[in-house]
N, C-alpha and C positions, 0 to 999 in steps of 0.2 A: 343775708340773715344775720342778725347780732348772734354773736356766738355767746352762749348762757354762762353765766355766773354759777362755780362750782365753789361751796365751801370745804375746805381742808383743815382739821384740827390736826393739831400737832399730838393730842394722845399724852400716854407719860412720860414728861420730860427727862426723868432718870431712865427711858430708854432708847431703841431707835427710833420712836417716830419722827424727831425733832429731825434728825441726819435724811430720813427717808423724805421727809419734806422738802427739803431743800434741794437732796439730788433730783427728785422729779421733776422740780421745777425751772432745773437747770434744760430740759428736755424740750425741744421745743416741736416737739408733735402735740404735748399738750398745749400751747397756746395758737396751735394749727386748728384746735376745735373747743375750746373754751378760755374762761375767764377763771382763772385760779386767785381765790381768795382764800388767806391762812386767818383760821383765828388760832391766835395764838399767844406769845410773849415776847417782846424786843431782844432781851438777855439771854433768853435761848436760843431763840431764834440766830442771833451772831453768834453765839459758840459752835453752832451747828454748822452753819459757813466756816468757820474756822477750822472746825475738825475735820468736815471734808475736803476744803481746801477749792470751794467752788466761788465762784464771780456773780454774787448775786448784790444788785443795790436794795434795801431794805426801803417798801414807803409806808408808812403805817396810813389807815385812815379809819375816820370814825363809823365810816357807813360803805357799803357796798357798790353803790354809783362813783365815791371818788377815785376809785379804782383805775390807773395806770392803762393796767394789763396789756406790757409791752413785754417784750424774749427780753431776761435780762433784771428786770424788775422783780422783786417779790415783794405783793400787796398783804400787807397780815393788820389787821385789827388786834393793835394790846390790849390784852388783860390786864396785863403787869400785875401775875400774881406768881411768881420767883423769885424765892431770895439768890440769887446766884453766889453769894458766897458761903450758902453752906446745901444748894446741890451736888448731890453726890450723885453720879452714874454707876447703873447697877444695883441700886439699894430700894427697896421699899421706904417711901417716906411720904408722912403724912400730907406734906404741902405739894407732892406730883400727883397722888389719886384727887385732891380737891381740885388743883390745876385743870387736871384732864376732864374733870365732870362738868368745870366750869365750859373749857372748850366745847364741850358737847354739846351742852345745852345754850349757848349762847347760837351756834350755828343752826340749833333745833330750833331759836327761836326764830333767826332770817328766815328758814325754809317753810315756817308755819307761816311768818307775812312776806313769803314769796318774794322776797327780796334775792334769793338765790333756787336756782334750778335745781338744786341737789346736794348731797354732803356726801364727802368721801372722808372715811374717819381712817386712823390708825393704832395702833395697839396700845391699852392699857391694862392696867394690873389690879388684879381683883384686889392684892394684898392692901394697896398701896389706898385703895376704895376706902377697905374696910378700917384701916388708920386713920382715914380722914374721917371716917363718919360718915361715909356717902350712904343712903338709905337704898342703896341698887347695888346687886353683881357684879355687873356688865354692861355694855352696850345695846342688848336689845332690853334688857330692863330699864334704863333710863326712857331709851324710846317709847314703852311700854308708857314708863309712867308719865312723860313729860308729852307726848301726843293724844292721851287717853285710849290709845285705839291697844285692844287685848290681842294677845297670842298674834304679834307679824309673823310674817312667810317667809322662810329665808332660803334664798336659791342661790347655787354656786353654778358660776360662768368660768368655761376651760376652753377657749377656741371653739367654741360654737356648741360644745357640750353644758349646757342648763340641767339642772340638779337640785328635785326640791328632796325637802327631810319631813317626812311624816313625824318624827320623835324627835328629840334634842339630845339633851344631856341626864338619861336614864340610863340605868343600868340596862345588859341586853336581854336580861328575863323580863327587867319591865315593858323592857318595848317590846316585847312578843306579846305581853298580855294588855296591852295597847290596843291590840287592831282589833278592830270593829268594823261589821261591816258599814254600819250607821255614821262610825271618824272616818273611814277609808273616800266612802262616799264624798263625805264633807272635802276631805282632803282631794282629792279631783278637782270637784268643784272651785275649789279657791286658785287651785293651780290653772286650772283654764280662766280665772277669769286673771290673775295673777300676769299671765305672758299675755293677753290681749290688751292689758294695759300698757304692756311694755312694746305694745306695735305687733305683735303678730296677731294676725287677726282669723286667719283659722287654725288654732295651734293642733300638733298631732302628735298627742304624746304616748309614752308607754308607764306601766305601772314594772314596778322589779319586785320579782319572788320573793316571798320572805326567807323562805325554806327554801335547801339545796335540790334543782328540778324543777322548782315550786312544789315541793313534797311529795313529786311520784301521785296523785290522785288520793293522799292522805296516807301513803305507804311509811312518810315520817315529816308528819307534821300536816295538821289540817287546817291551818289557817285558810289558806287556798281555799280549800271546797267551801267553808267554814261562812269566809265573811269579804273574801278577795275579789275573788269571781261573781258571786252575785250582787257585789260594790260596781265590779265596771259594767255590767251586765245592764243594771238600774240607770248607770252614767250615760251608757251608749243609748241607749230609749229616749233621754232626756237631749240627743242628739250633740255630745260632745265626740269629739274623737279620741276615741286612748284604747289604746291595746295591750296585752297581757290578764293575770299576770307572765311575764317576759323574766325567764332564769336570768339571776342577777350577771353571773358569770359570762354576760352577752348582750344583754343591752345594752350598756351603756358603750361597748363598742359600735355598736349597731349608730347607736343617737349620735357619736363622735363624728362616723361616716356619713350623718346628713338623713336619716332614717325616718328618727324622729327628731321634733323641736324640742323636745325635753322629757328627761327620765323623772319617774316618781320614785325616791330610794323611800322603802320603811324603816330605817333605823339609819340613826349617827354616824356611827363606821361604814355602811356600804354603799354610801355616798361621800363621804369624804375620802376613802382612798383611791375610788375608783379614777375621782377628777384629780386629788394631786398626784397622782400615779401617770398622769396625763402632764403633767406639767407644773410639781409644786406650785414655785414662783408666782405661777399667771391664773393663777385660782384664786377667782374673785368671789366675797361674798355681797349679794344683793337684799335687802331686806324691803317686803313688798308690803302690803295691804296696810298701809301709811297715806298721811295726805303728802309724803315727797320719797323718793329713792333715798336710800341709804346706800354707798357700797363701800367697801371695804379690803384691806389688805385680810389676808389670811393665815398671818405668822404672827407670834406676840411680841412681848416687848423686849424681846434677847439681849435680856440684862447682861448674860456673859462678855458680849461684844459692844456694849453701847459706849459712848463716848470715843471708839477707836475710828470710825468714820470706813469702816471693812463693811459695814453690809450693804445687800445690794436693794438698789429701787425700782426694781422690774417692778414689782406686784404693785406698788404705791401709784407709777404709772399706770398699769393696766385698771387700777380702782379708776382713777380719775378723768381715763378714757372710759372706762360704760358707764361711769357719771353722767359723759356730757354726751353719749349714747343715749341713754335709753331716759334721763331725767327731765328731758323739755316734753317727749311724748309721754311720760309719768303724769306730770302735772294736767295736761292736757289730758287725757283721757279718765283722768280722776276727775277733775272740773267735772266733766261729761255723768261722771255717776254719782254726782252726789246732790 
């Protein structure tokens, strides 16, 4: 079987992602299971060989079919939008936030004409966005606005622990006043049909308590009886599998050991520490209910350290392995529903 064509943006050049790119693709387990394509910059892109000090031959091309993808080779599509002589690493600047937005959406555009099986992105900087004038945050904003599809799903992958997020980036009084039993519902729903796109096809998940207990039966905090319970209650009729609510302090070790297929966290923090607590580094993020996978490193652009070629490429690898995981049955099972 042709092993699938992964796009790799380099992110903000004034950080690590340029360095994280190149050490990944020094690795050759990834080209044991895909075709690593960089969109990216030539100028960067050799300074970043250079500061890490890795053996990569540069081939640039204009399209995704001319592609190499030999151990050894690094394929990137230029932008050629870097002045290299007055990049600076470490700084917010106008011409890395346009750079990186450019990278993004240029890979957003292969993966809308399917010219590639997936995009594995890495870290940029809101700062460096908003100097540019980028009319977006972040990355699931660009997504947002550049695939038209509203509010994606974004699930964290930790060794077999899968992790969605009910809420985002709210405060934690917001996100308690959040749940619904009407969003709770919703949120199931997305999430099962979310992992049976990605190949599991009778997923078995659990929902995590809001409240410590899940509130003692409203002893402190009634979300539970409220709008939790009679969310999966409604779910389970409707013939999905999912169990709880499951006190958060246990499930997710539960799902770790094989339990379940995946936890529902309600808020921000009790799903993100649970999985990088599991293993920083290899906490991947997945962003779903897309016409292609998204995945992603899970650290930012650690201006402190960039240009010294010290950090590491675990997680830039592990993005671009469940790229070339779960991205060709993405597409395929999205065809299917639409």
């Amino acid at each position: 079987m042709t092993k699938p064509i992964i796009a790799v943006t380099l992110g903000d050049p004034a950080g690590v992602g340029p360095e994280i790119v190149v050490k990944a693709l020094k690795s050759k387990e990834v080209y044991d299971v895909c075709n690593p394509l960089v969109v990216g910059d030539k100028g960067v892109l050799s300074k970043a060989i250079e500061i890490t000090n890795v053996a990569l031959e540069l081939n640039a091309v204009s399209k995704p079919s001319e592609g190499k993808y030999t151990f050894g080779t690094l394929d990137f599509i230029d932008l050629k939008n870097i002045d290299m002589s007055t990049l600076e690493y470490g700084k917010v600047q106008a011409q890395c936030g346009q750079a990186a937005y450019d990278y993004l959406a240029y890979s957003i555009k292969l993966a809308l004409n399917k010219e590639v099986a997936a995009i594995a992105t890495t870290p940029l900087n809101k700062e460096s966005f908003k100097a540019a004038g980028v009319p977006y945050i972040g990355h699931t904003e660009v997504l947002e606005g550049l695939t038209k599809v509203s509010d994606p799903l974004t699930m964290f992958e930790v060794k077999g622990l899968r992790t969605f997020f009910y809420s985002r980036h709210v405060s934690l009084r917001n996100a308690c006043d959040l749940i619904t039993q009407e969003g709770v519902e919703n949120f199931i729903v997305r999430c099962e049909e979310a992992l049976r796109v990605l190949g599991i096809e009778k997923p078995h998940m659990a929902i995590a308590g809001l409240n410590p207990h899940c509130g003692e039966h409203g002893l402190f905090g009634d979300e539970e009886v409220k709008y939790i319970y009679p969310a999966v209650e409604n779910c389970r009729k409707k013939g999905i599998d999912i169990n709880g609510p499951v006190g958060a302090d246990s499930v997710f070790s539960q799902a770790l050991n094989g339990k379940y297929d995946a936890v529902l966290s309600l808020y921000h923090d009790q799903g993100h520490i649970a999985t990088k607590t599991v293993d920083f580094e290899r906490t991947i993020s997945l962003t779903n209910n897309m016409p292609f996978l998204r995945t992603s490193v899970d650290h930012g652009t650690a201006f402190d350290i960039a240009g010294t070629g010290k950090v590491s490429a675990i997680s830039m690898i592990e993005a671009i392995l469940l790229a070339a995981k779960y991205g060709p049955k993405f597409l395929i099972e999205s065809d299917k529903n639409n």
